[in-house]
N, C-alpha and C positions, 0 to 999 in steps of 0.2 A: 481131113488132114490131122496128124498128130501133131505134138507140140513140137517135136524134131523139126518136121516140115517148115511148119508157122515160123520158127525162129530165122532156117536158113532163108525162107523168101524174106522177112522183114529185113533180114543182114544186108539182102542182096539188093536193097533198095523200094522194094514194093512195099505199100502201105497196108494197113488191117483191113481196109474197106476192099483192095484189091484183091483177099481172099474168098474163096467158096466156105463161106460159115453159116452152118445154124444159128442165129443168135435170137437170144431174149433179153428182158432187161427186169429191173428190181428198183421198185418206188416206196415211199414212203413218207410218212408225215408222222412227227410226235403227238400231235393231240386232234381231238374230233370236233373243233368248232368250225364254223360253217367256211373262215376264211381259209380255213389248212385243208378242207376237205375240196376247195374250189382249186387251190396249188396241187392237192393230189391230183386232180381231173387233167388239169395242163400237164401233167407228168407224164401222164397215159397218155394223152393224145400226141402231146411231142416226139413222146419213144417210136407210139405205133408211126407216125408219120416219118421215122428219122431212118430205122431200121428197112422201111417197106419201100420207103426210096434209093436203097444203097440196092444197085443192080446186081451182087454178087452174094447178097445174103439173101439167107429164108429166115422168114419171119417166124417165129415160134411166140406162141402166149408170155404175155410177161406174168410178173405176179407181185402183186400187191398188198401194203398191210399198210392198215388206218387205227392212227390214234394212238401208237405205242410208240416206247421211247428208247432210244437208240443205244443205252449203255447197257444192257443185254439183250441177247437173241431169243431167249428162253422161252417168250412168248409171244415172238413173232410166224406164226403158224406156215406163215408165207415161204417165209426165208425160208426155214426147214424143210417145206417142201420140195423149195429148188435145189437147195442141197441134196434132197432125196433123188431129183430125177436129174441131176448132174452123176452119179453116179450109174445113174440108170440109160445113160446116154443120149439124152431127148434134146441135148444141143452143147454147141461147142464154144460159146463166147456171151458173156453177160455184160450190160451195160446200164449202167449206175452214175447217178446225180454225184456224188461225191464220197467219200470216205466214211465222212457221218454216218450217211443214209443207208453203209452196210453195218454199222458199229462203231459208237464211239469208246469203246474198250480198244484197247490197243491189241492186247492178248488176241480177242477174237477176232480182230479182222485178218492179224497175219495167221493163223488158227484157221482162217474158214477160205482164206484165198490159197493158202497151199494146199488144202482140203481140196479144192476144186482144181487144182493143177496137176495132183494125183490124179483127176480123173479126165484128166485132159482139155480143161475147162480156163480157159481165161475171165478176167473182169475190168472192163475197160471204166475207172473211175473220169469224168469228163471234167469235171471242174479243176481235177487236181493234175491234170493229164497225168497219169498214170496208168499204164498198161502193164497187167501181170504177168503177159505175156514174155514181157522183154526181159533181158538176163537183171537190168541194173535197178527192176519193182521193188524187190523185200526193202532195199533198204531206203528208198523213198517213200515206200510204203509204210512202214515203223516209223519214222520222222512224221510225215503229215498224221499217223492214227495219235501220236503222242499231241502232237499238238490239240487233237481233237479232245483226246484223251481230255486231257490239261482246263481244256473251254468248260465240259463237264465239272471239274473240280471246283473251277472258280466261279460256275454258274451258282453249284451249291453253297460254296462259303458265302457267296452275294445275298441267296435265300435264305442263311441258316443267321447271319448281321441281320436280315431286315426283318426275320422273328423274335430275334433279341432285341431289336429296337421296336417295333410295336410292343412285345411285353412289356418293356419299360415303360411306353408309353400309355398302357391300358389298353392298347386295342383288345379285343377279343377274337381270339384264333381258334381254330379246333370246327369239328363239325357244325355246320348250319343248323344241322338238327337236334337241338335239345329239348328235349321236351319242357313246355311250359313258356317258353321263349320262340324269337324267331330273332333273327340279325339284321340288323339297319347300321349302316356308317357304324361298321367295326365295335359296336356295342349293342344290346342284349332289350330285348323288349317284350315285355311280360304279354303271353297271348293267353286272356283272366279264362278261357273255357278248358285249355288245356291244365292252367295251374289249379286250378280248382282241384284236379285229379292228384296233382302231385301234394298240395294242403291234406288231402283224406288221406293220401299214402303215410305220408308223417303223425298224421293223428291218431291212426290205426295200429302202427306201430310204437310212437312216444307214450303215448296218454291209456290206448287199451292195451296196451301188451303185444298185439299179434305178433306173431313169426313172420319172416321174411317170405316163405314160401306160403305160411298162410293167408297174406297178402294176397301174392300172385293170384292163390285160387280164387280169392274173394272180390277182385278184379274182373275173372273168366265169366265168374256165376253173374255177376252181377254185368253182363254186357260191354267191358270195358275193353276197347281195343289199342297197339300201340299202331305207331305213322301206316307201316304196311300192313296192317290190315287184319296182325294177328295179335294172341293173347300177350298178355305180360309175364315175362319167365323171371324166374328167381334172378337172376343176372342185372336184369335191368330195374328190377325193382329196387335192391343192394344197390345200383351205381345212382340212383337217383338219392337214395337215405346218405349216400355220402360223398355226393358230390355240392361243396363250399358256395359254388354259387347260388344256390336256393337260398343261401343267407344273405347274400347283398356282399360277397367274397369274391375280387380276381382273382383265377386260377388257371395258370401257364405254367410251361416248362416243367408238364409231367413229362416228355422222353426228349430224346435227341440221337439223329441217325448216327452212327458208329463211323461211318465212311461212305462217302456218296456212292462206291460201287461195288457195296451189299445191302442185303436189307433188313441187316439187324440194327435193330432198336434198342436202345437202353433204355430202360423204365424206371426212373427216381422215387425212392421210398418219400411218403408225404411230403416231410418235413425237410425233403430239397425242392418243393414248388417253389413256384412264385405267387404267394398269396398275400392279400390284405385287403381290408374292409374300402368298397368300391361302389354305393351303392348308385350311383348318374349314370355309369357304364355298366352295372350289372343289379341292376334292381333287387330286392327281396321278395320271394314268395313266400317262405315262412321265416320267421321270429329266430333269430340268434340262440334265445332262449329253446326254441323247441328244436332246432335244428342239434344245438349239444347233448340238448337231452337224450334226442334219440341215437347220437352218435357215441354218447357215450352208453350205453344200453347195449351197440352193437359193438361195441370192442370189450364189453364184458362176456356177452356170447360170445363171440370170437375166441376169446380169452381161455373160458369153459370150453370150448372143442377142441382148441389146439391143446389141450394138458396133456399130460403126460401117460395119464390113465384115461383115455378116450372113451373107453368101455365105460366109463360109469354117468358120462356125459356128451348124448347126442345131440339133445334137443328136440330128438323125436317124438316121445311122447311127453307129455304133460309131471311124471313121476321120474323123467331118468335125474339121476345123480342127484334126488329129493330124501330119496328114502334111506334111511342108512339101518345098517346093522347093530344092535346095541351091544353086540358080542365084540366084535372084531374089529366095530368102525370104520364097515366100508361100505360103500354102496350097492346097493340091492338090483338084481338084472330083472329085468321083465322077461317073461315067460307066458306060454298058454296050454293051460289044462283043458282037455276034453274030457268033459264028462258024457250023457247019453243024453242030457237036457241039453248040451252046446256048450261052446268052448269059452273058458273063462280067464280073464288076463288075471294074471298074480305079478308078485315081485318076491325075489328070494334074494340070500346073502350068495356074492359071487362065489365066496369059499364053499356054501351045499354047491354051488353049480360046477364048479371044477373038481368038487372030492365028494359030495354028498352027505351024508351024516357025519361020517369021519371028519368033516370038514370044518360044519356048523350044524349046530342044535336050535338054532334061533328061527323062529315059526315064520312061516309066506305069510306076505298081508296081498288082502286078493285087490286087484283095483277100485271095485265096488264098494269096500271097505275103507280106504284111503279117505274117496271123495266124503263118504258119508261123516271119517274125525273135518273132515276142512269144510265142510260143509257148517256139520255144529259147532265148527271154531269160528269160523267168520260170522255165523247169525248170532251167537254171543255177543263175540266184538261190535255188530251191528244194533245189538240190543239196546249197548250200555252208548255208543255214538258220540254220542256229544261230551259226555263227562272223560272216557278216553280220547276223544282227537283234544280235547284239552289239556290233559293227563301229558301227552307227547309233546304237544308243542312248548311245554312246561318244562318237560325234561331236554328238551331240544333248548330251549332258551337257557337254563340252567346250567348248559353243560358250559356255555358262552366261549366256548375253547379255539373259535376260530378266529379273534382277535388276537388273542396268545400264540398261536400256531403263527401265525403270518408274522406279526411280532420277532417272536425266539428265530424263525427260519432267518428274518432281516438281517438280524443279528448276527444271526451265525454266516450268510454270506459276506457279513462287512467285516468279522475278526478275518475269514479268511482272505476276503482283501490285503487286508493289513499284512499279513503273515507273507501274503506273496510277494508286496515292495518292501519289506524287511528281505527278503530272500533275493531280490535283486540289487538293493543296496548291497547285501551282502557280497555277491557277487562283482562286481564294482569295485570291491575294498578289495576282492581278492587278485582282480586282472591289474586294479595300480599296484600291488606289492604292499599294500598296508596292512595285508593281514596273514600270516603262516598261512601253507597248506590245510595243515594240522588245525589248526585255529578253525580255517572256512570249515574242514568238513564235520568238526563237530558240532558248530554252529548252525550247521544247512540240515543236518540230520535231526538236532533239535524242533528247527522250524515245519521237517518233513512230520517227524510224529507228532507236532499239531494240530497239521493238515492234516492228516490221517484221522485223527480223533473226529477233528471239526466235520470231515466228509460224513464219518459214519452217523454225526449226529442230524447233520443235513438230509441224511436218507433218511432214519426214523422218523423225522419231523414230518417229512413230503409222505411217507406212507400212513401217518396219523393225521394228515391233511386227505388224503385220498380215502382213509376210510370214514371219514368225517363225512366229505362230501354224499358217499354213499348210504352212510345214515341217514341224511336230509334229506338224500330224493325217496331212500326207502317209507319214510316217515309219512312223507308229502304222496306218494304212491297210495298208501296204505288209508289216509286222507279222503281223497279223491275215491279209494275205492269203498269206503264206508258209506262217505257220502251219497252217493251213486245208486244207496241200498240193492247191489245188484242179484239176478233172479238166479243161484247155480243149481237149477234142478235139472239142468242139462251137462253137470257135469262141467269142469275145467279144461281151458284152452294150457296149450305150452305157457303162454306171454302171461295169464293170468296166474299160471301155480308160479310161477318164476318170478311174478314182482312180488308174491303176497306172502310165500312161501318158503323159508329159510330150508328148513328140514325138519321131517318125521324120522323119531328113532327106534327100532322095533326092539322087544324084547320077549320074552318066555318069561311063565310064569311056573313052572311045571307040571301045571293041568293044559294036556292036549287042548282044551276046547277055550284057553284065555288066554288073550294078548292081549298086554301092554304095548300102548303106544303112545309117547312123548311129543307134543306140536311145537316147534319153534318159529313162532310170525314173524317176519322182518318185522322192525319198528317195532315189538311190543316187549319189555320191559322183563314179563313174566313168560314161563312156560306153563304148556296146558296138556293135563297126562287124562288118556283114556282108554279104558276096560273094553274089549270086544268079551262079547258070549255067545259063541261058536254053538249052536243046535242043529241035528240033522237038517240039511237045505236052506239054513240061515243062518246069518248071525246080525248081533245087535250090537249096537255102539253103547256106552254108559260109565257111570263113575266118571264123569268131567270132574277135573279139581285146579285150582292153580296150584304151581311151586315156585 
């Protein structure tokens, strides 16, 4: 029977069940826990019982999806299906728990029930009685989906308050699985086997230098696996160096859904978490102390990649954006030479590499060469030890300018206090009529170019605070790695030339076969200049001198 038919017998007094239909039905359940999967079962066996009992229909397969939720169709495999073989004409009448269980999007259910009436296809909703058959469906149909609609909405703002009020309250939300932890009563409990791993990750990176990726590998080599089974990827080695809670830090309201019925997310830059020091409900695996250190390590890298001149700082090799040019003062690109003994890494100024001679005259230092000035820079420095980490901590104590800095900054945020309730007083004077137009605005513009001044002097202060603080860790870097008397005959890692290593500056001498070369060490006071003497298949390092 077509729909024509169907209508005029229903008009004519006969019921749905009084027609010759093929019919199936369409079940479902939002989620896969044992008691929804036991209501999916009663579903099946009600339909198959409800259909195979009505004497004028043929039972056709119904089709069922478990565990997915009802505000899109997209990946309900099921449903799709039957829309598939609704067209395909493998039956004439569908029958369904309620409105929900085809969609609680409003859009898609009148969307997918006129879909099906094009193909001749009715849907007999039971709960809501509604048959789409009948002329007066669409718009009882659009009424009960909006309501459903609606249930959805407010299910979500009910979920989206009751994650605002656990942050509030400290619970901890987010995945169960963090590494290092595991979750008990809404708070975070250190599991010592796994943190153990995440202590090396921060020690590897703060204290020795490694790279982020150099990590990872040293994780692989060394048999270290994550939860399922496999290596640690750059990815998550990065989300563990900077994620807050390894400090003994709540940390909520990194995103929040846009609209319960899409699935874009908004992702809050840091400094709109919800963080603060928490440590009952989220314990510490590493020291406040080492956890900034290394975060602030990795926003200086960061820093360095994102520039603007990317080319001269990857982080890939151990010399990128180390070496500079003494011609032009730019950074030197790595390169490799093949000789017929095997290929050999150099560094050149970018201007030979984009113009060549015409460009720069200032000679390649080959890598081999590099390590061998930082090699005898650092066994110097290593020499004299103790009389220089004295030397520094002397000149660091000397400089005493971080009492003054914090000081002058006070200062200058408290005139600008002052300056901005002068500026509302002012305002004030001018809404009672106590003070000329004229009067206010050359007063306000007064108190503007104070504020103006005070700002710029506020930012000098905070970046002579900022490079201060990086003198100290350099200092303290440089310390640590004296101490340490470490072995570099294997040559320099990224993390190690990058904590120790300010920059090489190369120069010509105008004999092809000698270069100058300039060492500048974080933390060291003086520069250290050295002679190469370039002979067929070698050259030698010589003439150390301080400047």
């Amino acid at each position: 029977m077509d729909i024509y038919e169907i209508r005029n017998a229903l008009s004519s007094g006969r019921t749905i069940y009084d027609l010759p239909l093929r019919v199936t039905f369409y079940a479902r359940v939002s989620t896969d826990k044992d008691e929804q999967l036991h209501s999916l079962s009663a579903q099946v066996s009600y339909y198959n019982d409800f259909i195979r009992n009505c004497p004028n229909w043929t039972f056709v397969d119904g089709y069922v999806d478990e565990g997915l939720s009802g505000t899109s169709v997209k990946k309900r495999e099921r449903f799709l299906r039957m829309i598939e073989d609704a067209h395909a004409k493998k039956f004439d009448f569908i029958v369904t728990k309620e409105i929900s269980r085809f969609s609680r999007n409003t859009l898609d259910s009148i969307r997918y029930t006129q879909e099906l009436l094009q193909c001749g296809v009715g849907v007999l909703f039971q709960s809501d009685n509604i048959n789409t058959l009948m002329p007066d469906a669409e718009l009882r149909l659009t009424i009960m989906s909006s309501i459903a609609q609606d249930e959805v909405r407010k299910i979500s703002e009910r979920v989206k308050f009751g994650f605002k009020r656990a942050i509030e309250n400290g619970v901890v939300l987010g995945s169960n699985r963090i590494w290092g932890y595991r979750k008990q009563d809404g708070r975070l409990v250190i599991d010592e086997k796994e943190a153990e791993l995440v202590r090396l990750i921060f020690d590897l990176y703060a204290n020795q230098y490694m790279g982020v990726r150099s990590i990872a590998n040293y994780l692989t080599d060394h048999g270290y696996q994550n939860s399922n089974g496999r290596e640690f990827s750059f990815s998550t080695v990065r989300g563990i160096l900077c994620n807050p809670k390894y400090k003994g830090w709540y940390c909520g309201g990194k995103t929040s859904k846009i609209d319960y019925k899409l699935k874009n997310v908004k992702y809050f830059a840091p400094e709109d978490w919800t963080m603060y020091p928490d440590k009952e409900n989220v314990p510490p695996i590493v020291t406040e102390e080492l956890w900034d250190k290394a975060n602030s390590l990795l926003q200086r890298r960061s820093e360095k990649q994102s520039a603007k001149d990317k080319g001269c700082y990857q982080n890939q090799y151990p010399y990128s954006g180390k070496i500079i040019c003494g011609v032009h003062k730019t950074p030197y690109y790595r390169n490799l030479y093949r000789y017929k003994s095997g290929s050999k890494e150099v560094w050149q100024c970018q201007e030979y590499v984009k113009n060549g001679k015409n460009g720069c005259t200032a000679p390649i230092l080959y890598t081999i060469e590099a390590d061998d000035i930082l090699r005898q820079s650092l066994e110097t420095v290593a020499k004299d030890k103790s009389e220089i980490v004295e030397e520094l901590a002397q000149i660091y104590a000397s400089a005493d300018s971080k009492g003054k800095l914090k000081a002058e900054t006070s200062k200058c945020k408290a005139e600008m206090e002052t300056i901005q309730r002068r500026k509302d007083r002012l305002l004030d004077l001018s809404i009672d009529g106590n003070i000329s137009n004229a009067e206010f605005s050359a007063r306000n513009e007064r108190f503007n170019t104070e504020l103006k001044v005070l700002e710029e002097r506020l930012q000098t202060l905070e970046e002579e605070r900022r490079k201060e603080h990086e003198w100290a860790q350099s200092v303290q870097a440089l310390k640590q790695v004296i101490a340490r008397e470490l072995d570099f005959s294997e040559g320099f890692t990224v993390g190690l030339v990058d904590a120790l290593l300010d920059h090489m500056e190369v120069m010509g001498t105008g004999d092809k076969k000698t270069v100058r070369v300039t060492v500048y060490l974080k933390g060291m006071p003086e520069q250290q200049e050295y002679t190469i003497q370039r002979t067929k298949g070698k050259a030698s390092v010589c003439s150390r001198q301080y400047i």
